[in-house]
Steps between C-alpha positions, in 0.01 A plus 500: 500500500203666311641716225414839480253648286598842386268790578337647236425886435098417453449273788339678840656607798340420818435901516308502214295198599391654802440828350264291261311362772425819666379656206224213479410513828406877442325434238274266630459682781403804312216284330374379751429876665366576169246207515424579883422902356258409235313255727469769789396754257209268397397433816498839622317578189254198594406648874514868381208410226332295731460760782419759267225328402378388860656697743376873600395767228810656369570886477459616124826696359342858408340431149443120599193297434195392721611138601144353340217589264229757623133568374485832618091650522561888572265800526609722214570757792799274540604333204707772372715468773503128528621479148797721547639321847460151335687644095750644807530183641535308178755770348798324517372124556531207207187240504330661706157321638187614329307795707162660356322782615144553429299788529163510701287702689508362883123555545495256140724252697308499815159464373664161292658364867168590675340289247717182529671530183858347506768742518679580138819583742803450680467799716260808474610859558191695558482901568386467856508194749122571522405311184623157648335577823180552301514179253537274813197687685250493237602132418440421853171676532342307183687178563703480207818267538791751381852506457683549853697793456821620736532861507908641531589794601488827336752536256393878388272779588304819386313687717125574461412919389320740387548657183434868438553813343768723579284716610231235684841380681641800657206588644385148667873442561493832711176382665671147618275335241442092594238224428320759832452736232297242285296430836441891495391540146784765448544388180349284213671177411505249230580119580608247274284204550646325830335160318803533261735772664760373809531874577078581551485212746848590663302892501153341636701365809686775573153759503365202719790548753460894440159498645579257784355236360134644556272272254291754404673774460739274257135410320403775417798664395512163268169576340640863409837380366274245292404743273880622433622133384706447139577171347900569543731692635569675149198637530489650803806634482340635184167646642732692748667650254243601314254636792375843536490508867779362742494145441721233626555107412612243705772305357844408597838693433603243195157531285545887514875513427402228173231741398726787517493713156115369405385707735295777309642734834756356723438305778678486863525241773335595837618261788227482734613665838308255700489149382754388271430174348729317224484224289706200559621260207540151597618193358215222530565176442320141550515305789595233294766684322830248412893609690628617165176726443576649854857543447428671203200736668785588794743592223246730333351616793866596614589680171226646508535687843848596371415616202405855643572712182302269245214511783521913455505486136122349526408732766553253781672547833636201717283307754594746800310749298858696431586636096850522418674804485478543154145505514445727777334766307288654808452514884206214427802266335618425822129495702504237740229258471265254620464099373134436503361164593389328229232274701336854614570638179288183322240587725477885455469367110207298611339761680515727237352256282226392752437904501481559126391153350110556374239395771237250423282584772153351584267714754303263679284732690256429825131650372292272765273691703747678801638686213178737487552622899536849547909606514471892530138723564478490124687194336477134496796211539431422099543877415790567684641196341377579160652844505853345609460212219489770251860686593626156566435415130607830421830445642574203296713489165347436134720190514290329763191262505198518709244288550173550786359249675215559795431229759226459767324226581322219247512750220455279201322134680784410740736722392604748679713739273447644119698641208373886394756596292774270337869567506593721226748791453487820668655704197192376294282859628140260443651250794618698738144758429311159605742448773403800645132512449496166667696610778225851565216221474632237724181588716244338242661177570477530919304213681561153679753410717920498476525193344904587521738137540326338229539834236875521610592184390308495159687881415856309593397168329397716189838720507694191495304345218545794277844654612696706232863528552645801541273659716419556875190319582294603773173452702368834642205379780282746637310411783334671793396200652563120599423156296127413583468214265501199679428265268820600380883432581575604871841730503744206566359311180559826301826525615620147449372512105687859482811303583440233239454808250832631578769513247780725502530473134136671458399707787174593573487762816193597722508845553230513783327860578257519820267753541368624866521347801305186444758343247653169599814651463704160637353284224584769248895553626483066496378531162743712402812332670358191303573639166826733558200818469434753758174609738406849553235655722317913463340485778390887472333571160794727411706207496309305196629688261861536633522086598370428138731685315792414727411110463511578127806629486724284730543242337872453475587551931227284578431304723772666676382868433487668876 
């Protein structure tokens, strides 16, 4: 028999062991929930970061950052406002990605994209949608390898108006005053060059759809609005409010509200009653534009659109044409309006350029024999032409260039045409005085035959050779007769080297006038098609002097006149 070991007071009870054991087994338990907690935290912390940074763009909290840098190229019409929504946006954000906003005239920009120069942005935010509709066109039509450019919607607005007097105002207000009333002379306007001016092109297209789109009735009212035309809107606002006589300048309802006090008498906005174009600003960007720079431009473009009071502050309203409350200031503030097409309102701006560019004009004129038949009892073919040559050098500007050839048949050996006076400027008074003493005594120089295919292609040939950019180049043939050289290019061999002369980049257009009845008026209207020109024919001998100074004229609608 074992004896007995006496039980001391420090030695465990079997309670106390097992309330030991349970105590470690909740510990350990308890660590290992902590270890699973910190590794699922780091995981989720892992996939959240990850599809941040590759999933879809996130919402930015109000005062939060653009999600990538942007090189922002703005016309100063808009900068203002970009400046604010983007400090706005940045307000509240920490490391924020770098955005800068430069300032630049859209024309500026697209004259450099027309060019080919490489873009110096991320996205573009011109003052009208026109401008990238215009630096694509005139790269295309010179063959220039630009920049492609995707054009976003309208993010903001201002509508295109006229600016008057009070006084100017209420009465052409009362009268239901549109671009009609320009059409009907009611009024005398000043135009800030539509070269360099969104809201004179968006103007020229809206008179253009005033009229019905008749070509010339928009010409000539062109040629008189030529003579009204500023450098900037600043200064026509300021011509109106310094005029005499009831003035008004087109411009659009942001430009006057920035003028406001420098006005030396205050102006108003007049919303046309008939056509109501506005200005869209959109966001371009490049076709090759990265994800994050497009997530970034839909974040802007976005903030933008919401950002309807900073918008008002800089005279803007919101792409549906609407101003906020706040800035509803008159019935005109709330004006529905019309977004203009920027592809037709490119080619208004080309027309109007066509229209008012200087000519450089050489009159090759028809003096072989025909030309001294009898056309009335008491006048000639050569003096009803040489009385019509007159007005239509008359109705040129001092900014054009005029040169006269003649043509008939083996003139100088085997040549068929000759130079009488060379080009030179009609605002110099001793060359346009020769000009027009050559053109009374065209009939000294009458004899031979129409020695006409071969003198066409040397005038087109030499217009090529010397072009001047800048300018509207033109061929003005007068004939009354048909080609009688025949040791000389037949009409299909004329046609075929007119073809090789064509270059869009430097046009040279036949405009081809036929006098009487005996005029091979199908060669002329071939001739013409040939070089994008135009053929006209008087058959009465009132009609010389009308045809000339129609062909003239035209030049912008043509061939496509009517």
């Amino acid at each position: 028999m074992q004896p007995t070991t006496p039980v001391s007071s420090e030695s465990p009870t079997r309670a106390a062991v097992r309330a030991a054991q349970r105590r470690r087994r909740s510990l350990l338990l308890l660590g290992v929930i902590l270890v699973l907690a910190v590794a699922l935290a780091v995981v989720l912390g892992i996939f959240l970061s990850r599809g941040t940074a590759g999933g879809s763009p996130q919402e930015p909290a109000a005062g939060g950052c653009l999600p990538s840098a942007l090189r922002i190229t703005a016309d100063p019409a808009i900068a203002g406002a970009l400046e604010a929504v983007v400090a706005d946006l940045a307000e509240s954000g920490s490391d924020c990605a770098d955005v800068t906003i430069r300032a630049e005239d859209s024309s500026v920009t697209a004259a450099r994209l027309a060019e080919g120069s490489a873009p110096a942005f991320d996205v573009w935010v011109p003052d009208s949608a026109m401008w990238p509709a215009r630096a694509t066109g005139q790269a295309e039509l010179t063959g220039v390898e630009a920049a492609e450019l995707v054009v976003g919607a309208p993010v903001a607005s201002t509508p295109v108006v006229f600016a008057a007097t009070e006084s100017t105002a209420l009465a052409l207000e009362s009268a239901g005053a549109g671009f009609s009333s320009l059409a009907g002379r009611v009024v005398s306007a000043v135009l800030p060059d539509p070269s360099t001016v969104a809201a004179s092109s968006a103007a020229l297209l809206a008179l253009q759809t005033a009229v019905g789109g008749d070509a010339r009735t928009f010409t000539a009212l062109v040629l008189g609005l030529d003579t009204g035309v500023v450098p900037t809107a600043a200064d026509a606002l300021a011509a109106v409010s310094a005029a005499t006589t009831p003035t008004i300048a087109v411009t659009t309802e942001q430009a006057l509200r920035a003028y406001g006090d420098q006005a030396q008498t205050a102006l108003v906005p007049i919303y046309p009653a008939d056509v109501k174009p506005a200005l869209g600003v959109p966001l371009v960007t490049l076709a090759d534009a990265s994800a994050d720079t497009l997530e970034a431009v839909e974040v802007l473009g976005a903030a933008v659109a919401d950002a309807t009071d900073r918008l008002a502050e800089h005279g803007l309203r919101d792409a549906e044409g609407d101003a906020p409350d706040s800035a509803a200031d008159s019935a005109g503030a709330g004006a529905a309006v019309q977004p203009i097409d920027s592809a037709n309102q490119a080619e208004a701006l080309r027309t109007w350029q066509m229209l008012t560019a200087p000519s450089r004009m050489l009159s090759l004129n028809d003096v072989s024999g025909s030309m001294l038949q009898p056309a009335t009892d008491d006048l000639r073919r050569i003096d009803l032409f040489e009385q019509a040559a007159v007005r239509a050098v008359n109705s040129l500007s001092d900014d054009s260039s005029l040169a006269t050839w003649v043509f008939s048949s083996r003139r100088i050996g085997g040549q068929d045409w000759q130079e009488i006076v060379p080009f030179g400027p009609l605002g110099d008074p001793a060359h346009k005085q020769r000009t027009i003493d050559t053109a009374n005594g065209l009939d000294s120089l009458v004899g031979g035959g129409t020695g006409l295919y071969d003198s066409v292609l040397a005038a087109v040939q030499y217009m090529r050779d010397t072009y001047v950019p800048g300018q509207v180049h033109l061929v003005l043939l007068n004939t009354d007769g048909v080609n009688e050289d025949d040791d000389g290019l037949d009409l299909p061999e004329l046609l075929a080297q007119l073809e090789t002369l064509r270059d869009p980049a430097k046009p040279v257009a036949v405009i081809a006038i036929g006098y009487g009845p005996d005029t091979d008026q199908a060669a002329l209207e071939q001739i013409a098609a040939a070089t994008d020109g135009a053929a006209y024919q008087a058959l009465q001998p009132t009609d010389i002097g009308t045809v000339l100074i129609d062909a003239v004229t035209q030049r912008g609608c043509r061939p496509n006149c009517g």
